[in-house]
C-alpha positions as a Python dict, from the first residue, in 0.01 Angstrom:
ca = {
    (1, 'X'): (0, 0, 0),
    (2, 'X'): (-336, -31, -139),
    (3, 'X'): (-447, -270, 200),
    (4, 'X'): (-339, 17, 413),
    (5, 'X'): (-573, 274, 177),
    (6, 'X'): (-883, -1, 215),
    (7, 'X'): (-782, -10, 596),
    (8, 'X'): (-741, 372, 661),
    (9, 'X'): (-1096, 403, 472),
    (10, 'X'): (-1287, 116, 651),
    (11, 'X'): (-1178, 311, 976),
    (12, 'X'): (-1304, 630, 893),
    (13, 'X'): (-1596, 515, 733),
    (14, 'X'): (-1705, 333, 1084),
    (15, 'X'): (-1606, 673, 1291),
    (16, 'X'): (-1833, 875, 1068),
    (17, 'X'): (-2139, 616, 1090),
    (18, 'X'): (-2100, 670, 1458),
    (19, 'X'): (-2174, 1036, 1470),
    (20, 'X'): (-2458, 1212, 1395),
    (21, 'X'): (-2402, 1501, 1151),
    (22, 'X'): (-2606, 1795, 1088),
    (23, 'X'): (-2577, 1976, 783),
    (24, 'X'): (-2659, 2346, 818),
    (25, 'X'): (-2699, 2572, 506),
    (26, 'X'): (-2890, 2893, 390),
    (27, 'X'): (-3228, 2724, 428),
    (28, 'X'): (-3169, 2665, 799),
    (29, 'X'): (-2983, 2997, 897),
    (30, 'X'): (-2661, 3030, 726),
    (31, 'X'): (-2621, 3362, 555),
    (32, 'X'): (-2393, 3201, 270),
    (33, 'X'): (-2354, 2813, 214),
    (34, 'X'): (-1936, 2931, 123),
    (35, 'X'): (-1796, 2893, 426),
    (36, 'X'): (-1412, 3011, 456),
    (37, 'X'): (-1342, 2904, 824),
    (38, 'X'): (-1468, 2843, 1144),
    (39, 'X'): (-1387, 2831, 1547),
    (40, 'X'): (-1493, 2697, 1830),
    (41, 'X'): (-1562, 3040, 2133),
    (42, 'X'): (-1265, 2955, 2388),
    (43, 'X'): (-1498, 3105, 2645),
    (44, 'X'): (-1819, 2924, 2576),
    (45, 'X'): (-1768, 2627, 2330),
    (46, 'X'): (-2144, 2621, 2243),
    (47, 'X'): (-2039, 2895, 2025),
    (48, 'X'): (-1957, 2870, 1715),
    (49, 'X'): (-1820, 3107, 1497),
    (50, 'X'): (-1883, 3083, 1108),
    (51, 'X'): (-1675, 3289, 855),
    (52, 'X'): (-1802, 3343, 478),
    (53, 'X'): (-1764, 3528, 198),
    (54, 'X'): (-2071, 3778, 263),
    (55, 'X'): (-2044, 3842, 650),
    (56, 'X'): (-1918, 3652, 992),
    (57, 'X'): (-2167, 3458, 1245),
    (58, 'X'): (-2228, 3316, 1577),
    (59, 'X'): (-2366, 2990, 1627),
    (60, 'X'): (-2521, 2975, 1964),
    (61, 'X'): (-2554, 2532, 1972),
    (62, 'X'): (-2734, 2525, 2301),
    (63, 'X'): (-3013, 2789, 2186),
    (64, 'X'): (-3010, 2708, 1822),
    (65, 'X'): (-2928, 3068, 1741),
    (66, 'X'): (-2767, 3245, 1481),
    (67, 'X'): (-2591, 3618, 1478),
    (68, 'X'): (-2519, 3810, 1162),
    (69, 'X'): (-2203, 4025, 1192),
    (70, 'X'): (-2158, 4229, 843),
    (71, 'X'): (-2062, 4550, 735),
    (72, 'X'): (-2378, 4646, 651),
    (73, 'X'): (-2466, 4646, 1072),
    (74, 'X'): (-2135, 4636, 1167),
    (75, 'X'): (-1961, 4939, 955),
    (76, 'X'): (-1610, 4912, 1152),
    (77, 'X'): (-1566, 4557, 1038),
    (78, 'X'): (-1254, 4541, 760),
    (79, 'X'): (-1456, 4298, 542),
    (80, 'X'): (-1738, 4086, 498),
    (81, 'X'): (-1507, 3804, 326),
    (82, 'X'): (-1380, 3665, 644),
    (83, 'X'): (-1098, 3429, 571),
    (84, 'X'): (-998, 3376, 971),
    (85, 'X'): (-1133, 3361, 1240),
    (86, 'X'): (-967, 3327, 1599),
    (87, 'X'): (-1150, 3336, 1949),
    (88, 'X'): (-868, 3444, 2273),
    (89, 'X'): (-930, 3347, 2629),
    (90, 'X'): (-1031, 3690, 2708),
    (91, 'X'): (-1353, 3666, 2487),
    (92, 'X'): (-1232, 3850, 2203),
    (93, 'X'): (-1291, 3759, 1824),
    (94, 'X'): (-1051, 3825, 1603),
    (95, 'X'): (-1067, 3793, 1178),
    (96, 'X'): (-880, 3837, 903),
    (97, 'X'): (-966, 3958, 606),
    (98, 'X'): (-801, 4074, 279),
    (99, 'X'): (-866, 4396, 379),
    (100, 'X'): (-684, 4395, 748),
    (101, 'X'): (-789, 4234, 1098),
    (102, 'X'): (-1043, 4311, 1319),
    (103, 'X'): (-1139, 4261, 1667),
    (104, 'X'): (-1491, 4170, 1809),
    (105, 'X'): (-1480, 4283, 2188),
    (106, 'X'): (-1838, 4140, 2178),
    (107, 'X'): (-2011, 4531, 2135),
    (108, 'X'): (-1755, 4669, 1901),
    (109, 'X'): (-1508, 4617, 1592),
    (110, 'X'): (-1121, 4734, 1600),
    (111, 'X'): (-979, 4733, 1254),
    (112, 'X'): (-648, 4717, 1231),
    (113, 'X'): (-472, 4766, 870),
    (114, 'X'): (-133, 4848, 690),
    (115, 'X'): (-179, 5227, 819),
    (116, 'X'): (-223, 5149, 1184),
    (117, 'X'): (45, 4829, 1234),
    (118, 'X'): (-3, 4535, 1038),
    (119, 'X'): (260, 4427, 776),
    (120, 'X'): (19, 4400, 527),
    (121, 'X'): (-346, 4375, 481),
    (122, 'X'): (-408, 4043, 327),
    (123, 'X'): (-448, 3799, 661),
    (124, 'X'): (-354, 3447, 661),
    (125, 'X'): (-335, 3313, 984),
    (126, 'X'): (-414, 3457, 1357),
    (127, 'X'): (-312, 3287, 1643),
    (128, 'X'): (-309, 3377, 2014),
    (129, 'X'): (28, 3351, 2202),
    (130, 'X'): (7, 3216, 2538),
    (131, 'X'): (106, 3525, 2711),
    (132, 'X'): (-201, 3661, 2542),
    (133, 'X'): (-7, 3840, 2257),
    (134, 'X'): (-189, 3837, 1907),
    (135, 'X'): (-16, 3732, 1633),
    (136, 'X'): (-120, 3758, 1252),
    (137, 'X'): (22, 3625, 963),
    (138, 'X'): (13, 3831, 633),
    (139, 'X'): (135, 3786, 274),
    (140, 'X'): (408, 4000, 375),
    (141, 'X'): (541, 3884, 712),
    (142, 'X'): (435, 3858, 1053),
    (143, 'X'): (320, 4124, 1272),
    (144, 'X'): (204, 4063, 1625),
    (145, 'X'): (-6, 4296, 1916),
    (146, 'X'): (81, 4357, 2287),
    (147, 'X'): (-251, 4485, 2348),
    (148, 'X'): (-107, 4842, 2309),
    (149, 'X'): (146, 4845, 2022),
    (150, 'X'): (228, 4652, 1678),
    (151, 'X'): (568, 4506, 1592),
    (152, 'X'): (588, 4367, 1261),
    (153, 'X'): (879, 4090, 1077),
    (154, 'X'): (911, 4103, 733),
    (155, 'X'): (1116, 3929, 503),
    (156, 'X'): (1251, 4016, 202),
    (157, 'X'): (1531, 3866, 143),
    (158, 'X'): (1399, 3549, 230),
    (159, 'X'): (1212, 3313, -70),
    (160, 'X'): (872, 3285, 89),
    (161, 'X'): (521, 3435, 10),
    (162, 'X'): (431, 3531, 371),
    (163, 'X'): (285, 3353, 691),
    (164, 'X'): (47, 3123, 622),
    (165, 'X'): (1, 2971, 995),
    (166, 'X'): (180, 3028, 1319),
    (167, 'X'): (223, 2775, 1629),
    (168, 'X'): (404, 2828, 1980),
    (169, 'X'): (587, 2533, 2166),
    (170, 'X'): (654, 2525, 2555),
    (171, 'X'): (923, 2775, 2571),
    (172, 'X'): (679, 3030, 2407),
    (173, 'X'): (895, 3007, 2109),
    (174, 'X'): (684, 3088, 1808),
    (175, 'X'): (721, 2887, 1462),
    (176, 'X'): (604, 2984, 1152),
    (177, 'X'): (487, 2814, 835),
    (178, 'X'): (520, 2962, 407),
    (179, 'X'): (405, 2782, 135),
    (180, 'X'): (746, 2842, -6),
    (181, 'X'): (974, 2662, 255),
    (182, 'X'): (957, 2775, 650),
}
């Protein structure tokens, strides 16, 4: 077992030497050095889009640019901890938050929360179904947008602690993951 440890390590350690890395922090533009998550701009994949604990950005790769999104300039965000972040093929950005979802149309922010149609505010996971449907996984269940209305799945007779990702296979079945069995 331990030759297959030395092995597994001697091949990443050769993939890494091949690449060139470039560490970006708060002395070279970004607005925390915490970074929760990150994703790659489905429409343009020079873009990248940075989530933290104080605010969300845009990483423009070919321009070496950055874009500050927080609540501070951006009062209909839910939250400046972003803890999600999901780009769709129509352009949109979506986040989660502890405090809801919310929706980047590229001018302006949807929130959506507990009182307009999620299950629950704290946001785990967000996915895009292929038929363009928005799905977002919650403490609480699952709850997923049509582009006009909310349907939610909860749980609770089930022994889970909510949705922590969500996946769809080739019959547009979608499968969902819980830290406590799923």
């Amino acid at each position: 077992m331990k030759y297959i440890h030395v092995f597994i390590f001697f091949f990443y350690s050769l993939n890494i030497v091949s690449q060139t890395i470039t560490n970006y922090t708060e002395a070279n533009g970004l607005i925390s050095d915490f970074v929760e998550c990150i994703a790659v701009d489905k429409i343009n994949p020079s873009i990248i889009w940075i989530g933290t604990s104080i605010g969300l950005q845009k990483f423009d790769e070919a321009n070496l640019s950055w874009t500050t999104y927080t609540q501070a300039n951006y009062p209909n965000m839910p939250s400046d901890n972003i803890k999600v972040i999901a780009t769709m093929k129509n352009g949109d950005v979506w986040i989660g938050t502890d405090y809801g979802a919310g929706k980047f149309d590229g001018t302006h922010w949807t929130t959506y929360n507990s009182n307009n149609g999620l299950i629950n505010n704290q946001v785990r996971s967000i996915d895009e179904h292929p038929d363009g449907d928005v799905f977002i996984g919650t403490i609480s269940g699952l709850s997923y947008f049509s582009g006009s209305s909310w349907i939610s799945v909860g749980a609770p007779n089930l022994h889970w602690s909510g949705v922590n990702a969500t996946a769809f296979d080739s019959n547009g079945d979608v499968w969902i993951s819980s830290p406590l069995g799923g």
